[in-house]
LUMKE-280312 format. One record per residue (C-alpha): residue number from 1; residue in three letters; z, x, y. Coordinates in Angstrom, 3 decimals, padded with zeros to 6 digits, always signed. Layout:
// LUMKE-280312
- num_residuo_Z_X_Y
- NUM_ALA_Z_X_Y;
...
END
This chain:
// LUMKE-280312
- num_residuo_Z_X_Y
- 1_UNK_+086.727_-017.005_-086.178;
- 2_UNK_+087.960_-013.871_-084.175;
- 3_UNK_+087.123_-012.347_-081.151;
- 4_UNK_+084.757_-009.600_-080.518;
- 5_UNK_+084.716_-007.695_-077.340;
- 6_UNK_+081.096_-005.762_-076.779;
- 7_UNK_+080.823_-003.580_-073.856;
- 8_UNK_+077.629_-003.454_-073.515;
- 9_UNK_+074.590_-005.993_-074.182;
- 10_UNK_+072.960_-004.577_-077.332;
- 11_UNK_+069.028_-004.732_-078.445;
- 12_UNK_+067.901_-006.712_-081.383;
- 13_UNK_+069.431_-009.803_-083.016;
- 14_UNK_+073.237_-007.927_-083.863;
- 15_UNK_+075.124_-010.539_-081.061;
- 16_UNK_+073.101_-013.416_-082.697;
- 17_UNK_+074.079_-012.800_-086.302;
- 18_UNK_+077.377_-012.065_-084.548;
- 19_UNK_+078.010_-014.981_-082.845;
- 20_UNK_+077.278_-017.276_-085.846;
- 21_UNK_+080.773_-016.560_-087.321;
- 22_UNK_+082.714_-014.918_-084.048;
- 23_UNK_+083.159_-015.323_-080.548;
- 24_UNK_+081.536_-012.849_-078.799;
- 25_UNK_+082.410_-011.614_-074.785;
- 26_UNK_+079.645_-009.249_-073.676;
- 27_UNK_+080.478_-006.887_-070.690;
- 28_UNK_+077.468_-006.701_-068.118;
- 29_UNK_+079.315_-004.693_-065.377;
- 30_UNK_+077.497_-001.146_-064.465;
- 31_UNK_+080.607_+000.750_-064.860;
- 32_UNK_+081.293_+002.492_-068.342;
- 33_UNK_+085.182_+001.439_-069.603;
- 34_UNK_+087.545_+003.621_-070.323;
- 35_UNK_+091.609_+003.014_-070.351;
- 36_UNK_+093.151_+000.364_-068.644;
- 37_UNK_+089.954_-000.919_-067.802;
- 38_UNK_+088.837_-001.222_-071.585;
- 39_UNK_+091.815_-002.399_-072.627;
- 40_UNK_+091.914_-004.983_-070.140;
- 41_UNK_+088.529_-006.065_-071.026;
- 42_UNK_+089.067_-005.623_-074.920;
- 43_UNK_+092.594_-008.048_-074.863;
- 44_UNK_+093.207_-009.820_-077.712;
- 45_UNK_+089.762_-009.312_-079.644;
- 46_UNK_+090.055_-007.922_-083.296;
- 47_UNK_+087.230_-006.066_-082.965;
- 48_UNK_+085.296_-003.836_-080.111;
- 49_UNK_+081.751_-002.835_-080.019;
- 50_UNK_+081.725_+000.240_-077.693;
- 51_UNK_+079.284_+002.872_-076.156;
- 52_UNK_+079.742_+006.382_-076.920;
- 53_UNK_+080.342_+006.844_-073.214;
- 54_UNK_+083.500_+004.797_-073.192;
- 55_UNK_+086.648_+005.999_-073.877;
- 56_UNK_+088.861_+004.463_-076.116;
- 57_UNK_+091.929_+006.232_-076.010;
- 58_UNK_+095.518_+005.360_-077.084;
- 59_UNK_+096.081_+003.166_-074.316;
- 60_UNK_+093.164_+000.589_-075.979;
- 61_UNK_+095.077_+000.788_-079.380;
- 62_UNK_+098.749_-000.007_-078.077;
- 63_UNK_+097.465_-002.715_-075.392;
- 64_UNK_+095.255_-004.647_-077.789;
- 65_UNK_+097.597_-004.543_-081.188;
- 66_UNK_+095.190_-007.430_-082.896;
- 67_UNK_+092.309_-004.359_-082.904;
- 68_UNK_+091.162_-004.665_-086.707;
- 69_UNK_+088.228_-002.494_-086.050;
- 70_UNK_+086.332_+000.056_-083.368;
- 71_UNK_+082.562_+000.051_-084.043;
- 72_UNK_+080.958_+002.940_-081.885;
- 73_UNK_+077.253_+002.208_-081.175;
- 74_UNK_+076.536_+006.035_-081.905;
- 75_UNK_+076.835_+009.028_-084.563;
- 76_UNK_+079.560_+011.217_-082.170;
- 77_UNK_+083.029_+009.277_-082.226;
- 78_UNK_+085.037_+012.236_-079.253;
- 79_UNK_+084.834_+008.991_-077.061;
- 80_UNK_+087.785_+007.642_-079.897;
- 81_UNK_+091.268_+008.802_-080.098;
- 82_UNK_+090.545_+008.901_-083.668;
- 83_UNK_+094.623_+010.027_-084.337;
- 84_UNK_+095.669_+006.666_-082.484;
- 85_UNK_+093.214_+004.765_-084.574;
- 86_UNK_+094.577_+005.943_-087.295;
- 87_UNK_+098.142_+005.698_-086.375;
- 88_UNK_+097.521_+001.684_-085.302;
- 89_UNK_+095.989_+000.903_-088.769;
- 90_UNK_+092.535_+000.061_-086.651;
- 91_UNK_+089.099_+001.222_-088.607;
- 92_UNK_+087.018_+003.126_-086.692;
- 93_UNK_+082.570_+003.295_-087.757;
- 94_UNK_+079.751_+005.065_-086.138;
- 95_UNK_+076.118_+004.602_-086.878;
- 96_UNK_+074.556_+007.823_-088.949;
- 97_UNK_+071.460_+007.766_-090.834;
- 98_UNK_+069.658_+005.206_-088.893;
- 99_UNK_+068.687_+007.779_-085.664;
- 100_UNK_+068.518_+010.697_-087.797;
- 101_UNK_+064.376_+010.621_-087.807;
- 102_UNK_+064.300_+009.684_-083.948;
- 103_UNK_+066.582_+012.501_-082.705;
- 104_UNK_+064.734_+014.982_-084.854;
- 105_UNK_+061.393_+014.223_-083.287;
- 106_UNK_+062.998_+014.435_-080.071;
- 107_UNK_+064.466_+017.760_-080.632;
- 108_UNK_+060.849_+018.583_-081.642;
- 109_UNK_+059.333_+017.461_-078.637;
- 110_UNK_+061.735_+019.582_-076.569;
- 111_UNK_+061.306_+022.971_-078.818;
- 112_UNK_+057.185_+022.418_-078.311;
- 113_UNK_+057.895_+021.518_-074.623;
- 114_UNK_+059.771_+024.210_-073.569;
- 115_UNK_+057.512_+026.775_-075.586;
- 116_UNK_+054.509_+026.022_-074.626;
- 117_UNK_+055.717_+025.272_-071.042;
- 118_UNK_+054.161_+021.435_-071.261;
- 119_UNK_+056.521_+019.935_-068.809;
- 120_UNK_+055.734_+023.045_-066.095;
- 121_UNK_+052.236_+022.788_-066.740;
- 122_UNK_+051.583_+019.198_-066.295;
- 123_UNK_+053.331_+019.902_-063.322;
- 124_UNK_+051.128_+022.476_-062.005;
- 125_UNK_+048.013_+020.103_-062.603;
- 126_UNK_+049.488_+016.877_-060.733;
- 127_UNK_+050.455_+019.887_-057.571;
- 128_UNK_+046.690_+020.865_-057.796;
- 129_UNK_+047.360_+024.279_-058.862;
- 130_UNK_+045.203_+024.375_-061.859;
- 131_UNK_+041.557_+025.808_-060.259;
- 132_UNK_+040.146_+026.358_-064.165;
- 133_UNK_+040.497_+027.953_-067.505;
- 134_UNK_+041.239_+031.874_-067.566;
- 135_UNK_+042.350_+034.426_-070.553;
- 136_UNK_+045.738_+034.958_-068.961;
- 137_UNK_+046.159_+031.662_-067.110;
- 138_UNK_+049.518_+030.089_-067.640;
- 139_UNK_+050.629_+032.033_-070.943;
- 140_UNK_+053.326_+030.734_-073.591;
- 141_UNK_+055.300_+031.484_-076.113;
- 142_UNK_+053.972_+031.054_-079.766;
- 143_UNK_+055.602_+028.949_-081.928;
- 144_UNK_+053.809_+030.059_-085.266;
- 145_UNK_+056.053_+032.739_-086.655;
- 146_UNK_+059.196_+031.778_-084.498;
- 147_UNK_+062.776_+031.933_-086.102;
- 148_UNK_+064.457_+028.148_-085.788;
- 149_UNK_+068.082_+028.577_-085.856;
- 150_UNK_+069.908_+025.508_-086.459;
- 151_UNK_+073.296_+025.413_-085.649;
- 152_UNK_+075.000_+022.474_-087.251;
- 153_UNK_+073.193_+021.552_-090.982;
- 154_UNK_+073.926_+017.602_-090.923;
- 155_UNK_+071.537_+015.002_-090.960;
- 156_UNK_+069.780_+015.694_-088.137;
- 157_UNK_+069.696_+019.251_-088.758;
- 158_UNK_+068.260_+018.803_-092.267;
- 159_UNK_+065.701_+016.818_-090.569;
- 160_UNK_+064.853_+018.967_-087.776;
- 161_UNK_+064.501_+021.615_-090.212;
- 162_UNK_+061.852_+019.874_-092.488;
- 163_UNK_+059.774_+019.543_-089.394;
- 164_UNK_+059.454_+023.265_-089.071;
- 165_UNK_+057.025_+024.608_-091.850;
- 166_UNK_+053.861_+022.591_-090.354;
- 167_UNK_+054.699_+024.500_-087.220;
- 168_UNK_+054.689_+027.818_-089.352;
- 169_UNK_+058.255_+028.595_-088.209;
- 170_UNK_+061.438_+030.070_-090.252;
- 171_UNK_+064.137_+028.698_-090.602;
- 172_UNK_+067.849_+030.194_-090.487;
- 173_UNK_+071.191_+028.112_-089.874;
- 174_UNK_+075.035_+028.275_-089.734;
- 175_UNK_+077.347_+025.624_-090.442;
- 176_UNK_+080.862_+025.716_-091.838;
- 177_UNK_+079.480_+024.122_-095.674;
- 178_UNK_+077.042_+027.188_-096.609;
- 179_UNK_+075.641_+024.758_-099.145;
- 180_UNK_+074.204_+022.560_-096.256;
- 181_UNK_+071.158_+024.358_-096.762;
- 182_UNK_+070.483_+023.523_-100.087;
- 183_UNK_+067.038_+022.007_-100.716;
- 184_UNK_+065.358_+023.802_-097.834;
- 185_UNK_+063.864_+026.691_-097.215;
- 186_UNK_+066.605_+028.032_-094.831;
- 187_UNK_+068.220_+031.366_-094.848;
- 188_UNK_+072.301_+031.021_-094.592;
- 189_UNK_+074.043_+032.853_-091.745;
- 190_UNK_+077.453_+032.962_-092.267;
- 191_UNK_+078.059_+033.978_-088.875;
- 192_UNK_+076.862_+032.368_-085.803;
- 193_UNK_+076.634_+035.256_-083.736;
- 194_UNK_+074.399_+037.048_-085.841;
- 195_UNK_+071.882_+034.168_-086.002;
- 196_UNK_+072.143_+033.728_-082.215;
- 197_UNK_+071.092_+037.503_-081.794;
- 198_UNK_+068.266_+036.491_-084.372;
- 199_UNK_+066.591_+033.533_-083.468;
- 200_UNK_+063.997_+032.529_-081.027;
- 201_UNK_+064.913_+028.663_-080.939;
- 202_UNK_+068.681_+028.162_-080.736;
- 203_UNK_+068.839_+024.085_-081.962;
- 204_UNK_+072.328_+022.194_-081.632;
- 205_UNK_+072.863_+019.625_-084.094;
- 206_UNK_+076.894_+019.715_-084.400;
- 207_UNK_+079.650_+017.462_-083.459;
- 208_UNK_+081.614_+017.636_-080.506;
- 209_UNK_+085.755_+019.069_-081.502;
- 210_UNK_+087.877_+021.333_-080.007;
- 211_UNK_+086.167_+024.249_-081.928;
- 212_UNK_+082.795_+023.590_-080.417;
- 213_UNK_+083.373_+022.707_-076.760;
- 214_UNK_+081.614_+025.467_-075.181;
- 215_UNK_+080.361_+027.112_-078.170;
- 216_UNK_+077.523_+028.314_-076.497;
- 217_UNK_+079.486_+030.333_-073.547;
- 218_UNK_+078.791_+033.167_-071.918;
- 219_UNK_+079.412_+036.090_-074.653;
- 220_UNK_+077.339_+033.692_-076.868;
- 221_UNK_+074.407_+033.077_-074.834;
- 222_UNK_+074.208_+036.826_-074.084;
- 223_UNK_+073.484_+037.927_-077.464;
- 224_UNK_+070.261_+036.032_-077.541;
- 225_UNK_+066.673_+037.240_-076.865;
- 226_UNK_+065.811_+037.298_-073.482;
- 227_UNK_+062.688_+035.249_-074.890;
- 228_UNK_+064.900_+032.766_-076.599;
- 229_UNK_+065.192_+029.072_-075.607;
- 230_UNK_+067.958_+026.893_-076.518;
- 231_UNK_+067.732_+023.152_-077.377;
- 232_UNK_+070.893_+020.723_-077.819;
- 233_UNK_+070.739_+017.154_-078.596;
- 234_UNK_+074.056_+016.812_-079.737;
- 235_UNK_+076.853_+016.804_-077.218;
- 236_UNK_+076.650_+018.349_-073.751;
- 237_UNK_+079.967_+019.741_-073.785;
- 238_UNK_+079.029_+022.205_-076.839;
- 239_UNK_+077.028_+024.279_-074.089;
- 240_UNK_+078.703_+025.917_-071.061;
- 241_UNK_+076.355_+024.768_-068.852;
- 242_UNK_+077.471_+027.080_-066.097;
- 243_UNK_+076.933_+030.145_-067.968;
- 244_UNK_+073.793_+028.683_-069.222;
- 245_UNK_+072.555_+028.704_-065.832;
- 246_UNK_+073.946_+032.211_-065.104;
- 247_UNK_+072.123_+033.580_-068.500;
- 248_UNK_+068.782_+031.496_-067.010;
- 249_UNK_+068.996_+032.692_-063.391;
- 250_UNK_+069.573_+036.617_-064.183;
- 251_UNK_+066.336_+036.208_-066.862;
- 252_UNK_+068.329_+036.816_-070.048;
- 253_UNK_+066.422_+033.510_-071.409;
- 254_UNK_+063.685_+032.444_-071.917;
- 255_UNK_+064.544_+028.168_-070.850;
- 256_UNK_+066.426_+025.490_-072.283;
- 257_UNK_+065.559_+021.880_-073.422;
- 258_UNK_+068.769_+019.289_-073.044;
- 259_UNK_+068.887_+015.945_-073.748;
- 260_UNK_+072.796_+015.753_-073.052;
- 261_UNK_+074.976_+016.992_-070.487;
- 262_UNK_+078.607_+018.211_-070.053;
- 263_UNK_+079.402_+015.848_-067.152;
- 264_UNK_+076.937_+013.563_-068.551;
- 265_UNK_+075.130_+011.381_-066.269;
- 266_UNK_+075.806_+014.029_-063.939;
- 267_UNK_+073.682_+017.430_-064.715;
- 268_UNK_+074.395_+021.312_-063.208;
- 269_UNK_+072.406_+021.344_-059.952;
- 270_UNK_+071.511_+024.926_-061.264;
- 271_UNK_+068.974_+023.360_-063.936;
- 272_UNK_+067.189_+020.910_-061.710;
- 273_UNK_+065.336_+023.111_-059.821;
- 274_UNK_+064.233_+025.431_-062.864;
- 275_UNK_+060.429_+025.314_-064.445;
- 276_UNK_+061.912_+027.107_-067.557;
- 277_UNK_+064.234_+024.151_-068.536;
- 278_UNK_+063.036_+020.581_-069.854;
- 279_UNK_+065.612_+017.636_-069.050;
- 280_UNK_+065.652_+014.283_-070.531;
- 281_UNK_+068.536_+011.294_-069.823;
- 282_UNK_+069.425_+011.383_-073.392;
- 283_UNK_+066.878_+009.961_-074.983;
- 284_UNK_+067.837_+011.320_-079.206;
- 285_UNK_+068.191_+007.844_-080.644;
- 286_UNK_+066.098_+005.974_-077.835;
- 287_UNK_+063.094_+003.988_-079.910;
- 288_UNK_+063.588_+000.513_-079.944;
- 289_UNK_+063.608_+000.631_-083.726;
- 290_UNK_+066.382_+003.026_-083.624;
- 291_UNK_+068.543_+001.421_-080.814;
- 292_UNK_+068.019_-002.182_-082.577;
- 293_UNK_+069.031_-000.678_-085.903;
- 294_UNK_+072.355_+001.092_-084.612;
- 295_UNK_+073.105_-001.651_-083.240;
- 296_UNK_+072.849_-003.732_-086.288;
- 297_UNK_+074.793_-001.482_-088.271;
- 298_UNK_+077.316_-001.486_-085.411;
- 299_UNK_+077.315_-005.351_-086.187;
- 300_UNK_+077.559_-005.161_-089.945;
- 301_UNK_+080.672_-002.945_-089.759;
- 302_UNK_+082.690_-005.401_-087.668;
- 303_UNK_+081.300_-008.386_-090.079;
- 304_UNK_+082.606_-006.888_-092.923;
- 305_UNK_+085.825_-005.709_-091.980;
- 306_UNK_+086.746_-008.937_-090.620;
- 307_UNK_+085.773_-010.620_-093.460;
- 308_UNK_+087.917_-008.305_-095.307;
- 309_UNK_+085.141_-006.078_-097.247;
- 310_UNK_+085.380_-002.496_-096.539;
- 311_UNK_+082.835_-000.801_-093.969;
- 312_UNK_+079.966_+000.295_-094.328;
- 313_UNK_+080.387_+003.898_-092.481;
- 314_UNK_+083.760_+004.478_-092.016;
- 315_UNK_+084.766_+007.439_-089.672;
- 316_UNK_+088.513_+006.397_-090.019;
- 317_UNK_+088.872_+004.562_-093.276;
- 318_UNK_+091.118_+001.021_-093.774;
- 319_UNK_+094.765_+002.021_-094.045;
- 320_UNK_+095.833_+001.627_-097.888;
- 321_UNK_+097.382_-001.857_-098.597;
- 322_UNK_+101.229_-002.333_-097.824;
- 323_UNK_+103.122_-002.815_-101.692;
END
């Protein structure tokens, strides 16, 4: 029997199922880990359950050398030093497929929100500004005919994408595999800036590495349509949330719909005040189905890498066996 470290109390029965063949600490402090901290709290456990907001850097993986396995509650891993995983022999898993569905209908919910101003207008009704129905009371954008540009063709992009011909909306997308398309009826842009100067919903659905922090930054955003919106429910840090603000305040967009920040919980005090943007506390994966399953595949990772069967979704793999 090993020791687990979670640092967080997760939904559903995972920590039951758990606890039947490990020892399981659970932190409940308010505080998300990171460092010392973390590796203080993770000590001699084999295995750690973390949050995508805590870090686990390097100085987890040389404090706690009985680490067998890191099992991020989450599809992004940029909370991992994924190079001193690697280099400590510890396994690192995330949790795709099982929020795919959840995220995508969330990312739907902001593209119809922003465009048809829902958020602004119920609003207006609760401030008692709405006095009755006229022909050019409180006009939108239409989304039948729209170009969605997804940038990023994974999972969730695939999924967002499917979504899309009910609403009568095109679809166009860039992504580094220009076979990520394939199934859908998606038109390939090879380069980003051309779909960006194309599109009237700009969609985020990549990962968060060095090549896309900020990928949306102020040359970017300023070859969209002054009507276009932009939606990310990926990582906050892809968008330059200062020049987002700049493009939103000098009316070279049309809004924005985020579900994740750069200084995430914090948000750019420019965006608060705005009718034209739609926030939400990053809600992608958040249906209790969804958070339940993650955290059961979170679960099943750890239980079969300490019982010496390889992971289920590896992001860094098992090191190859010593001859």
């Amino acid at each position: 029997m090993g020791e687990v470290a979670v640092t967080y109390p997760l939904p559903g029965d995972g920590l039951e199922r758990l606890a039947r063949e490990h020892q399981v600490r659970v932190y409940r402090g308010e505080e998300r880990l990171g460092g010392e901290a973390l590796a203080a709290f993770t000590g001699s456990a084999v295995a750690l359950i973390p949050l995508v907001n805590d870090s686990v850097d390097a100085t987890v993986f040389a404090r706690c050398p009985g680490l067998q396995i890191v099992a991020n509650v989450g599809v992004g891993v940029n909370n991992i030093d994924l190079a001193a995983a690697a280099a400590a022999g510890v396994v690192v898993t995330n949790t795709p497929d099982v929020l795919t569905e959840a995220t995508a209908d969330l990312t739907w919910a902001l593209i119809l929100a922003v465009l048809r101003r829902v958020v602004e207008g119920d609003r207006l009704l609760r401030s008692g500004g709405f006095t009755g129905w006229r022909p050019d009371f409180f006009l939108a954008a239409d989304v039948q005919g729209a170009l969605l540009g997804i940038v990023g063709m994974g999972r969730i992009g695939r999924a967002v994408a499917r979504r899309a011909a009910p609403f009568g909306m095109g679809v166009a997308f860039h992504d580094p595999d220009p076979e990520a398309g394939n199934g859908l009826d998606a038109v390939y842009y090879p380069e980003l800036e051309a779909l960006l100067r194309d599109a009237d919903v700009v969609s985020l659905h990549c990962p968060l590495t060095p090549a896309t922090r900020h990928l949306l930054d102020a040359r970017r955003l300023a070859l969209m349509k002054p009507t276009a919106v932009v939606i990310n429910t990926s990582r906050g840090e892809v968008v330059d949330e200062g020049a987002l603000v700049a493009a939103l305040e000098a009316g070279r967009l049309g809004g924005a719909g985020l579900d994740v920040f750069e200084l995430e919980p914090q948000v750019h005090p420019g965006l608060l005040g705005r009718s034209d943007v739609v926030l939400l506390p990053h809600l992608g994966s958040g249906t209790r189905r969804t958070r339940a399953a993650m955290a059961s595949l979170a679960v099943d990772n750890v239980l079969a890498v300490l019982a010496g069967r390889p992971p289920l979704t590896p992001v860094v793999p098992p090191p190859p066996p010593r001859r």
